[in-house]
TORKOL-4160 file (C-alpha; in steps of 0.2 Angstrom, whole numbers, padded with zeros to 4 digits, m for minus):
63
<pt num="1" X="0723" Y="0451" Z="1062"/>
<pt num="2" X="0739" Y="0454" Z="1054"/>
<pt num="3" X="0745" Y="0452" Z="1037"/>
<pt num="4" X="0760" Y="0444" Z="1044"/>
<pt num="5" X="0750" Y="0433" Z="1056"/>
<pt num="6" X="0738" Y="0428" Z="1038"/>
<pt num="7" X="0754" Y="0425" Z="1027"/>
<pt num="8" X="0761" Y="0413" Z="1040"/>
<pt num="9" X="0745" Y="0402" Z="1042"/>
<pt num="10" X="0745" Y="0401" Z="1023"/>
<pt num="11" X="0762" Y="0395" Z="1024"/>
<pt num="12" X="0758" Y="0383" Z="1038"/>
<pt num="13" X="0744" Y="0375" Z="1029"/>
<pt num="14" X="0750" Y="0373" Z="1013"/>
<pt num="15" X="0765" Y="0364" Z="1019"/>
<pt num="16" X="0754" Y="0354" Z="1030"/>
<pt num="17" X="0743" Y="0349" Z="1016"/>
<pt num="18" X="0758" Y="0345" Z="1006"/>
<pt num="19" X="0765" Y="0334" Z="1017"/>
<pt num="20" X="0748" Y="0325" Z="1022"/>
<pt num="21" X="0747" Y="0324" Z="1003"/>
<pt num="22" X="0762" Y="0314" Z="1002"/>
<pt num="23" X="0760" Y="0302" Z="1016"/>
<pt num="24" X="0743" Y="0299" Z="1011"/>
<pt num="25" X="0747" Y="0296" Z="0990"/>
<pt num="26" X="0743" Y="0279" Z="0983"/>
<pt num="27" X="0759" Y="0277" Z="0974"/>
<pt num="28" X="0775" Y="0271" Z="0983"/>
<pt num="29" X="0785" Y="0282" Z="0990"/>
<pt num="30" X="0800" Y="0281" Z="0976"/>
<pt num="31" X="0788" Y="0284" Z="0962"/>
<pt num="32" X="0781" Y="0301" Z="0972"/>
<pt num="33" X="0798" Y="0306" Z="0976"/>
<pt num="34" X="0804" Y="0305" Z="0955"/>
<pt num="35" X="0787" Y="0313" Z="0951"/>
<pt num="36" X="0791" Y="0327" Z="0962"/>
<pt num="37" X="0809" Y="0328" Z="0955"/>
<pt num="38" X="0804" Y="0329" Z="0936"/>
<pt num="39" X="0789" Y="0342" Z="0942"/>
<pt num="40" X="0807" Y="0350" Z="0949"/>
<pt num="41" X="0816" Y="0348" Z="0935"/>
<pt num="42" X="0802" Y="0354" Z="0923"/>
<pt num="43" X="0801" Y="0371" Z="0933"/>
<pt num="44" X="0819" Y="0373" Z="0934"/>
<pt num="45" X="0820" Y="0371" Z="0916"/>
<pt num="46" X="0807" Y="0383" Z="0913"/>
<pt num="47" X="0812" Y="0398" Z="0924"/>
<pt num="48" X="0829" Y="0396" Z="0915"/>
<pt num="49" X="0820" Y="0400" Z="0896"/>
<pt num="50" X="0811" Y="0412" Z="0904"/>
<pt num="51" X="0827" Y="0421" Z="0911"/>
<pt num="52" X="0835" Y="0418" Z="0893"/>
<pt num="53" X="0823" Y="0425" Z="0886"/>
<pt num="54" X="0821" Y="0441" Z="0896"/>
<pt num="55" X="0842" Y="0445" Z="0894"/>
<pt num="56" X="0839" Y="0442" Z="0873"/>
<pt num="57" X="0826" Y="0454" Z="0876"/>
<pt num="58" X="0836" Y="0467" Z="0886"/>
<pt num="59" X="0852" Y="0462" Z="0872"/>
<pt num="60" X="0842" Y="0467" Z="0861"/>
<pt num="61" X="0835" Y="0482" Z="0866"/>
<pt num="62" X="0851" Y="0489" Z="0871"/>
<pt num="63" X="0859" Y="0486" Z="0853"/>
């Protein structure tokens, strides 16, 4: 089997996990949709300190 052929079905099965995960939560879907939004949000927000932190970093090392 190839690697391409392993990378897709693990693709394929976390989406479809995902998605069956959703339809099948016990909250409503509005309360799902702003939990998946500030999950979002909270990653976003994240990544960007991370970035600033790297160019502070390189900033620094080239002064």
């Amino acid at each position: 089997m190839s690697t391409g052929k392993v990378v897709l079905g693990t693709v394929a099965g976390l989406a479809i996990g995902g998605i069956l995960g959703i339809l099948f939560a016990h909250e409503k879907g509005s309360v799902t949709l702003q939990q998946i939004r500030d999950k979002g949000n909270d990653c976003v927000s994240d990544l960007k300190s991370k970035i600033n932190d790297l160019a502070d970093t390189d900033r620094k090392r080239k002064n």
